[in-house]
N, C-alpha and C positions, 0 to 999 in steps of 0.2 A: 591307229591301232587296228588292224585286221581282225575278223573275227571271223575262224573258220564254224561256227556254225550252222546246219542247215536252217536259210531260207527260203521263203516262197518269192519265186520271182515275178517281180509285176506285173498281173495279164495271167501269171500262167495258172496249170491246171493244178486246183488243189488236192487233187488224189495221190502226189504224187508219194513214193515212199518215205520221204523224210518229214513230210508235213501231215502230221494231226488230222482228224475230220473238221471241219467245220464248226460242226454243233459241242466239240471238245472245245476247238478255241474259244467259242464265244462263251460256256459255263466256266472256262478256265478265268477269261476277262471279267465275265460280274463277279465271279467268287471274289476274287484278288483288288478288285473297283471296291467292295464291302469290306474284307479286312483293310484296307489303306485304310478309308474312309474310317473306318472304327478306331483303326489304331493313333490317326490323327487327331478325331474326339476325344478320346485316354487322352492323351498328351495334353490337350489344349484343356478341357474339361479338369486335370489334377493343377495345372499351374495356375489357373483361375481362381481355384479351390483354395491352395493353398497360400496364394496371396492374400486374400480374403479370410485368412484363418482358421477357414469350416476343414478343415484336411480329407481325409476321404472319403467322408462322409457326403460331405456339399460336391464332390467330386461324383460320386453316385447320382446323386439327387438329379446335377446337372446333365450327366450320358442319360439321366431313364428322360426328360423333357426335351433334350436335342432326338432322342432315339422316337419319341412321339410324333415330334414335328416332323423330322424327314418322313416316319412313316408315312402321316398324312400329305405330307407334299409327294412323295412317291404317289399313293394312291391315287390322288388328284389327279396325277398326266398318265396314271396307266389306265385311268376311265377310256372306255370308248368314247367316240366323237358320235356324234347326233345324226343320224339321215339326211336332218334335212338342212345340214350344213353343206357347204364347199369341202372341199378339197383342202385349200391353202391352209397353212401352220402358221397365219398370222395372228390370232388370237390363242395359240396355245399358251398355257405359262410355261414349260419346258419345251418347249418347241427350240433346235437347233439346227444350224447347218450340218452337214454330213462333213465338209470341206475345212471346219475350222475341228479342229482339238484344241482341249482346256489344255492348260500346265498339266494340273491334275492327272490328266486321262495318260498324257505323252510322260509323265513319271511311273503309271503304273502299269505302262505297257514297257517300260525301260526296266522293267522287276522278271527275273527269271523265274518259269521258264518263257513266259511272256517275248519277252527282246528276243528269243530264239527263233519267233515264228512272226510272220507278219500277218495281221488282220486290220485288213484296212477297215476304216472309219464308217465304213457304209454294212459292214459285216458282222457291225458290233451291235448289240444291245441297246435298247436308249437310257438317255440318263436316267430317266421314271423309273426303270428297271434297278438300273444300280442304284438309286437312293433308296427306294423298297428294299431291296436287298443290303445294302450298306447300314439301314436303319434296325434291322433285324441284327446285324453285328452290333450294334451300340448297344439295343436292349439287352442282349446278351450279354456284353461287357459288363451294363448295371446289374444284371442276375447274378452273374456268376459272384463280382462284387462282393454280392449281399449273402449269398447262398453259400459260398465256399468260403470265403476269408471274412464272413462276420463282421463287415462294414454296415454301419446302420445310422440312421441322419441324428 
């Protein structure tokens, strides 16, 4: 399937008129890395829930304790590194290659307008980034939850 779409071609210059700024793509990528992420906690968070009986309620409960832990595990790898460390990223806990992509990432870069533009893997954000930012959509999901449609544990 051809897809006439403008993209960036590999190597080249990204000024070019069809292609976005930079700093667009990469707030367009966390934005869209956070709602996946959120919308997948919904999903997986309500059939847990409702299996279990608790119905929206435990479904709540569940997004505001995932939306917790990512945040602290965001926070965690968006700390600075120390002085008087190296260099190397082998004791980071989110430390990843540049060279591999999750499923994940290669599905929400395949979400328009995303698939239209290309930002390679070294251009993006780190994961600490998107789970901070993806964790703030969860919490959000349990507020809104609780604040708009009167779900309560």
């Amino acid at each position: 399937m051809s897809d006439d779409r403008p993209r960036r071609e590999p190597g080249g210059d990204s000024t070019n008129r069809g292609q976005p700024p930079l700093l667009v793509l990469k707030l367009l990528d966390l934005v869209l890395y956070g709602l996946a992420m959120a919308a997948v906690f919904v999903v997986l968070t309500a059939v847990v829930s409702f299996a279990l009986g608790s119905g929206w309620g435990g479904s709540k409960y569940l997004l505001f304790v995932v939306g917790f832990l990512l945040f602290g595990l965001g926070s965690f790898g968006l700390r600075p590194q120390g002085a008087w460390k190296d260099d190397d990223d082998d004791d980071r806990l989110l430390a990843s290659s540049d060279d591999e992509e999750s499923r994940f990432g290669a599905l929400v870069q395949s979400i328009p307008p995303l698939r239209w533009y290309e930002l390679d893997p070294e251009d993006r954000l780190s994961l600490a980034a998107k789970l901070f930012v993806g964790s703030l959509f969860v919490l959000g999901a349990s507020f809104v939850m609780e604040t708009a449609f009167g779900v309560r544990i």
